[in-house]
N, C-alpha and C positions, 0 to 999 in steps of 0.2 A: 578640650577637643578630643574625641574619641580616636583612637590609634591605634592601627596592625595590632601592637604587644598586647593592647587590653582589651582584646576580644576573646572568642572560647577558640580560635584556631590553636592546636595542640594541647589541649587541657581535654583532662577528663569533665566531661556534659553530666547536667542529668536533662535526662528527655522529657519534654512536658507532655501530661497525657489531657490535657485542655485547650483549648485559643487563647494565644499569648501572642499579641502584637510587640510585648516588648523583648523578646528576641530578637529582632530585628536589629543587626548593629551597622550601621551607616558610616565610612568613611570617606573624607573629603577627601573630591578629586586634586585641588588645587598643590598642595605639596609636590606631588610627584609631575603637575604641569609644569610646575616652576621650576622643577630641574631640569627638564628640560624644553625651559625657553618658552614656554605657553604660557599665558597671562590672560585675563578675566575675558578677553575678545577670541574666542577663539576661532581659529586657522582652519577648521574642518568642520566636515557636518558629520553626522549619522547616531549609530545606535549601540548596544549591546544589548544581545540576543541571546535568553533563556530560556533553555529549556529545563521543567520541571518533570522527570518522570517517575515519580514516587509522591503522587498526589493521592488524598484518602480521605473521606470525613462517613458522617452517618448521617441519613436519613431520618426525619422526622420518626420512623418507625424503628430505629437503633440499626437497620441494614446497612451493612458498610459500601460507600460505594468507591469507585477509583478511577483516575483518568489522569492525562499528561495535558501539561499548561504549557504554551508559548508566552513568554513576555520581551516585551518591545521596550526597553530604557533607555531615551533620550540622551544623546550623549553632554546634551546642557545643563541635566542634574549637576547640584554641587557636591553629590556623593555616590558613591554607590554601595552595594549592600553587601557585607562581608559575608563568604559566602557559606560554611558553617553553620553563622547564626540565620542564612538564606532555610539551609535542610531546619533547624531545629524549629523555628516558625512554622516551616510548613509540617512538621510533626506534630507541632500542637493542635491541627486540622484532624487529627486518626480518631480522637474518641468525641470531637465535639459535634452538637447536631444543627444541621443547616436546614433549611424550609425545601431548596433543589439549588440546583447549578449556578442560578444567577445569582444566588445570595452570598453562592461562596466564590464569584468572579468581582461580585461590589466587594465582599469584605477585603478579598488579593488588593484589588486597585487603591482601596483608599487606605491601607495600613503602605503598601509599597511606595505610594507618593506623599505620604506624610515623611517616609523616612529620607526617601530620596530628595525630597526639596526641603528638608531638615535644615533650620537655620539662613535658608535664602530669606531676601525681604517680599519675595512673589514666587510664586508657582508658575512654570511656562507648560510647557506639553505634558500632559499623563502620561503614565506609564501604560501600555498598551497590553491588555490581557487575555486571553485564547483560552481556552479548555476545551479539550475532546475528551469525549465519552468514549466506551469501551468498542461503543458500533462504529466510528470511524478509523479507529487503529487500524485498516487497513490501509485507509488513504493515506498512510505516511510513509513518503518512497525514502529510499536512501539513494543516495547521489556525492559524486566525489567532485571537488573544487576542479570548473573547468580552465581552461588554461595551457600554457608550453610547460610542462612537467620538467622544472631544473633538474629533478633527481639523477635525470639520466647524464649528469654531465660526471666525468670522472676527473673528481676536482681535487687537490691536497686541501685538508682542515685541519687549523694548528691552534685557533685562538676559539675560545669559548667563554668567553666574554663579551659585550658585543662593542664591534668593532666598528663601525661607522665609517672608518678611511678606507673600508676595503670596498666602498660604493663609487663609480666611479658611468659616466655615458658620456657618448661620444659626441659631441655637439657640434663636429663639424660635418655631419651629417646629414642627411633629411629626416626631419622630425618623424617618428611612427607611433603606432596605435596597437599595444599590445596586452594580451594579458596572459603572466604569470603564475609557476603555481607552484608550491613545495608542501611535502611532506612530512622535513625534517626539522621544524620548529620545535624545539622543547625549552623550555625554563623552567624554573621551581617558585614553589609558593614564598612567598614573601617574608613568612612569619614559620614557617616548618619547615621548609627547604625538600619539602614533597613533592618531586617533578611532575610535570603539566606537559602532557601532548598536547600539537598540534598541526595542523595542517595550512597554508597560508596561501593566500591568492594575493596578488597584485598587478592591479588593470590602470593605466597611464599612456597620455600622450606628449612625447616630446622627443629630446634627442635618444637613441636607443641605449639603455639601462645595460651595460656589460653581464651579463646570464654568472658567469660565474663568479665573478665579484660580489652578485647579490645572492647566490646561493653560500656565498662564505660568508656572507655579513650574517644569516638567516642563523645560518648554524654558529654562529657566534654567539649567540642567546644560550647555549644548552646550559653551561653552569649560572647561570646572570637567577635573580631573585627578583621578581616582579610578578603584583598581579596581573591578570590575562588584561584586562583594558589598558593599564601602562606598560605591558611590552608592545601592544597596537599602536597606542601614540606614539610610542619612541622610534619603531618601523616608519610608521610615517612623515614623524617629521623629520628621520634621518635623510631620509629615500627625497624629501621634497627640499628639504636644503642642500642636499651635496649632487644631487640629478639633474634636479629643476626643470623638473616635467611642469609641461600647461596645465594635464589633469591629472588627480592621482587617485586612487582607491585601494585601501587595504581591508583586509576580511580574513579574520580565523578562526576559527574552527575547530575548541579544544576536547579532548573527550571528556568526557563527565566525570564527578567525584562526590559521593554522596547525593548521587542521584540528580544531578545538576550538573548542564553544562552551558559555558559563556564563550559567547559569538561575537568579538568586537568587531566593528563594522566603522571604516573613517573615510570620506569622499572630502575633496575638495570643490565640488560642483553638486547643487541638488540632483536628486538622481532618487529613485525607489531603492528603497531598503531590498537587498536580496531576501529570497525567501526565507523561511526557517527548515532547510531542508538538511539532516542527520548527513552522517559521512560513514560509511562503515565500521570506522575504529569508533564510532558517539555509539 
């Protein structure tokens, strides 16, 4: 089984100056569902959202060209791509030459879901691929997570770990229809212990979610050691078992780290994938 330790996160790389699929290091989602409480049927839909913006390769004529990728990964994959070995793949794109754009959107799509449904007995959804050209880089607006902005609450934070008991709604209430938004999301990488901004929305309907109870749960992450997709699930299935909201939706928004950034994205109701829209700190 491929694992956090035995991938290149914190080792010295050498950078490949060729296309090299086998960079690409895959780790299973499943260990970390199982800690907490997710089992092969899973409890939520949606995606994790990348963005790639240190894309490169060469033209049939050696001219170097460059643009930024969106990718859409199914949250049903049995892995995902550590992310590292994500930059160092997409480096071995700088000196290799491609026919134009669509050649290098087939090669993305089919080394990224070979790795991704790595060891399933079938393949469900693709991996979903985007590339803009240099002429669209304007269309790409930046936009901060909408929502009631916890920040503003003038809260005490003592636990930095995450803490789950400090979740708490009021269910003798009338169910409402809200959505939330913070800031102050940070945790560290898994295998470096390299801190991870991020920004956090969450949109639900039920009994109302105590505001500052979950601005201290939020902030209870800052020391915690998790990739960005398993601090999303953990948010989620904290918030959905100790609230027990009808709907839930979690989404953040981290800033990027070698040119890459990861968007997880968790609904308990089908629903459209939010956009892939940057945040000022991405």
């Amino acid at each position: 089984m491929m694992t956090p330790e035995h991938s290149q996160l914190g080792k010295t790389s050498a950078y490949p100056d060729q296309y090299d699929a086998a960079q690409l290091y895959p780790i299973a989602r499943a260990p970390n569902r199982s800690e907490i409480g997710v089992g092969a049927t899973l409890p939520f839909l949606g995606a994790d959202l990348w963005t790639a913006f240190e894309l490169g390769w060469l033209n049939r004529r050696g001219k170097p060209q460059v643009a930024l990728a969106h990718f859409t990964v199914p949250c049903e994959t049995p892995n995902i791509i550590e992310s590292k070995s994500f930059k160092l793949y997409l480096g071995s794109f700088n000196n290799t030459h491609f026919d134009d754009v669509d050649a290098v959107q087939a090669c993305l799509r089919k080394d990224l879901n070979e790795a991704l449904w790595r060891g399933a007995r079938a393949q469900g959804s693709g991996v979903g691929v985007r590339i803009l050209m240099p002429e669209l880089f304007d269309r790409e607006p930046v936009h901060e997570l909408d929502g009631v902005n916890l920040d503003r609450l003038d809260v005490e934070c003592t636990q930095y770990t995450p803490a789950p008991e400090l979740l708490r709604a009021d269910v003798d209430q009338q169910p409402v229809t809200e959505t939330l938004c913070s800031r102050l999301l940070k945790s560290n990488c898994l295998v470096t212990g390299q801190p991870d901004w991020g920004s956090v929305q969450i949109s639900y309907s039920g009994p109302q979610i105590n505001q500052e109870g979950l601005l201290q749960y939020l902030v209870s992450f800052r020391n915690h050691n998790e990739f960005h997709e398993q601090c999303v699930e953990r948010i989620y299935m904290d918030i959905w078992r100790r609230c027990k909201p009808a709907r839930l939706a979690v989404y953040a928004r981290y800033t990027r780290r070698g040119g890459l950034d990861i968007n997880p994205f968790r609904t308990s109701a089908p629903q459209a994938l939010p956009r892939n829209v940057r945040t000022a700190r991405q």
